[in-house]
N, C-alpha and C positions, 0 to 999 in steps of 0.2 A: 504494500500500500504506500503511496506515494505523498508525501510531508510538504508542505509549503513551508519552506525557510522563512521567507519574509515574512510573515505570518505569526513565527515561533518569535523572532526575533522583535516584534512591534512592541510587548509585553518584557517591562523588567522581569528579570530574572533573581528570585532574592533568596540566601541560606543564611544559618545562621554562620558566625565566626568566632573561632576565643580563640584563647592561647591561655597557659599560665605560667609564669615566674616564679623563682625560688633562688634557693642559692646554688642549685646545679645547673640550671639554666635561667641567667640573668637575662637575656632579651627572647623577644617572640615579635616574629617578621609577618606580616601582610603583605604578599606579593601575588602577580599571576603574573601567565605569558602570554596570556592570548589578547591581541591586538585589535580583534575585527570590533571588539564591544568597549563601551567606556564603564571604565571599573570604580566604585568608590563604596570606603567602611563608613555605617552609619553607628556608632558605637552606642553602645546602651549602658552598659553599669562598670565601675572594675571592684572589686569585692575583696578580702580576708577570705581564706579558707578558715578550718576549724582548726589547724592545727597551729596557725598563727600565736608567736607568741604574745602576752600580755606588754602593755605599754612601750612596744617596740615600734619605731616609725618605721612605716615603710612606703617609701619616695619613687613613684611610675613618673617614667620622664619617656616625653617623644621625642624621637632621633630623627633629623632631617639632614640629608646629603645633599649638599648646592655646590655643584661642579665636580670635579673627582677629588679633590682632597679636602674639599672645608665640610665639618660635619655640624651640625649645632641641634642642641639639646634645651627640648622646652620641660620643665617639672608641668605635669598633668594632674597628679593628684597624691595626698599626702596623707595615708590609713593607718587609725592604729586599732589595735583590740576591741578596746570595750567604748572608747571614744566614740571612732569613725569608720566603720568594718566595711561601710556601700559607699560607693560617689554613685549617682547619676549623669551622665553626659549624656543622654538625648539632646539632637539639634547638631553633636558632631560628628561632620561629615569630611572624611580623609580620602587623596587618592594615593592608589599604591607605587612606587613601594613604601611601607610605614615599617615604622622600629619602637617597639616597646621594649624600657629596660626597667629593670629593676635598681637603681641607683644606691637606694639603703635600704637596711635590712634584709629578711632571711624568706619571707613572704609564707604561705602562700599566698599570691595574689593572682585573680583570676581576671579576667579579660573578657567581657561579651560582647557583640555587636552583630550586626547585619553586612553581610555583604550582597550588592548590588550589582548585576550587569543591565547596563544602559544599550541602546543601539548609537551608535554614534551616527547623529542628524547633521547634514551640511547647514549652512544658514539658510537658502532656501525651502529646504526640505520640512525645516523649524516653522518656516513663515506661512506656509502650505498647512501643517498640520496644527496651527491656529488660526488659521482661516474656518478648517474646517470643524475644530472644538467650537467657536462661534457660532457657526451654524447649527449644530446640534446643538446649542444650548438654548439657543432662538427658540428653536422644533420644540424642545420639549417643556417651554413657558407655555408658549400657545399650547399646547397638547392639556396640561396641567393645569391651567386657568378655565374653569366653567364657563359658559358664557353667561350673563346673568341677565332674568326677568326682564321683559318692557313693563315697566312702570305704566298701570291703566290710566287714564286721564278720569281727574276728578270732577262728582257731577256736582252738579248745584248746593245741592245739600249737604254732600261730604265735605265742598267746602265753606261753606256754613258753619262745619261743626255741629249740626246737629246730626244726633243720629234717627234713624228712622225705627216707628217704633215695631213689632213684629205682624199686626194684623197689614200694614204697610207693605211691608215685604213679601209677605205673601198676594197682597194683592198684585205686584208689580206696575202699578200705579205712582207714580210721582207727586200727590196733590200735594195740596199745602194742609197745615193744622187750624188755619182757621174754617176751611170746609168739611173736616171731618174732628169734628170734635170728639175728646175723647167717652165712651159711653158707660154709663154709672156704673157702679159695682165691676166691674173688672178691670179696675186701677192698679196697681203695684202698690202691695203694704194696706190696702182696704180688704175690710169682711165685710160679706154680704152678712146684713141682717136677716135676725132669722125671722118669716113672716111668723105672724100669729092666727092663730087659728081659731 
């Protein structure tokens, strides 16, 4: 059965990623090799395992290589025991290659994140497929909005404010109250008297 690539590839592609640090292996790499996609870590927490020791700082530093020999080191986040065991990083977003080290302490410190394949979009390609998110979005206001009621046009008396009373209404007549005056004993809030006998 035959697969349409294009197709596969319109849809990010997302896994999870970690790595953990200790003191036998002080960094963990985020890397790939494949080109055709654009790569990027959306990282989520970095954590204390359980065996971490008490009151021990332990200092996650990211590693960035700018040309072949200059390396530079940003401190990311700074965990201890019973303190600060979680950082949250949602909202950061890395492209590869990335370097986590372990800078101090014995850790364990864990590492989560998402990684993402993008399809790499030329800038027309970009401009095309917001044209056509526009469009669908148009489509599906109209689609989603009910149309609503005509408004009937009001008669004489509705806007009057007065209301019309029920023997009225059934008759489907229009008059006026001073032709049909209202008739004894069957007013609203009146008892008929009882005859006597």
């Amino acid at each position: 059965m035959a697969t349409n690539e294009s197709s596969k590839s319109e849809k990010p592609i997302s896994t999870l990623w970690g790595c953990e640090l200790n003191e036998k292996n002080k960094t963990g790499t985020f890397r790939t090799d494949d080109t055709e996609l654009q790569h990027q870590l959306s990282l989520r927490t970095m954590c204390l395992g359980a065996d971490a020791k008490n009151e021990e700082l332990n200092v996650v530093e990211l590693v960035i290589q700018q040309g072949q020999d200059e390396i530079k080191a940003f401190p990311m986040a700074t965990l201890r025991a019973p303190g600060l065991p979680t950082v949250n990083l949602c909202g950061i977003e890395l492209h590869p290659p990335i370097t986590f080290r372990l800078k101090n302490g014995s850790g364990p410190v864990y590492i989560c994140g998402e990684h993402v394949a993008l399809e790499d979009y030329s800038d027309e390609e970009l401009e095309e497929a917001g044209e056509e998110m526009s469009e669908e979005e148009e489509e599906e206001e109209i689609e989603e909005s009910p149309p609503k009621p005509a408004k009937k046009p009001a008669t004489k008396r509705e806007a009057s404010g007065k209301r019309k009373k029920p023997e009225e209404a059934d008759d489907g007549e229009g008059s006026d109250d001073e032709n049909n005056p209202p008739k004894k004993g069957k007013g609203r809030g009146r008892k008929q008297e009882a005859k006597k006998v």
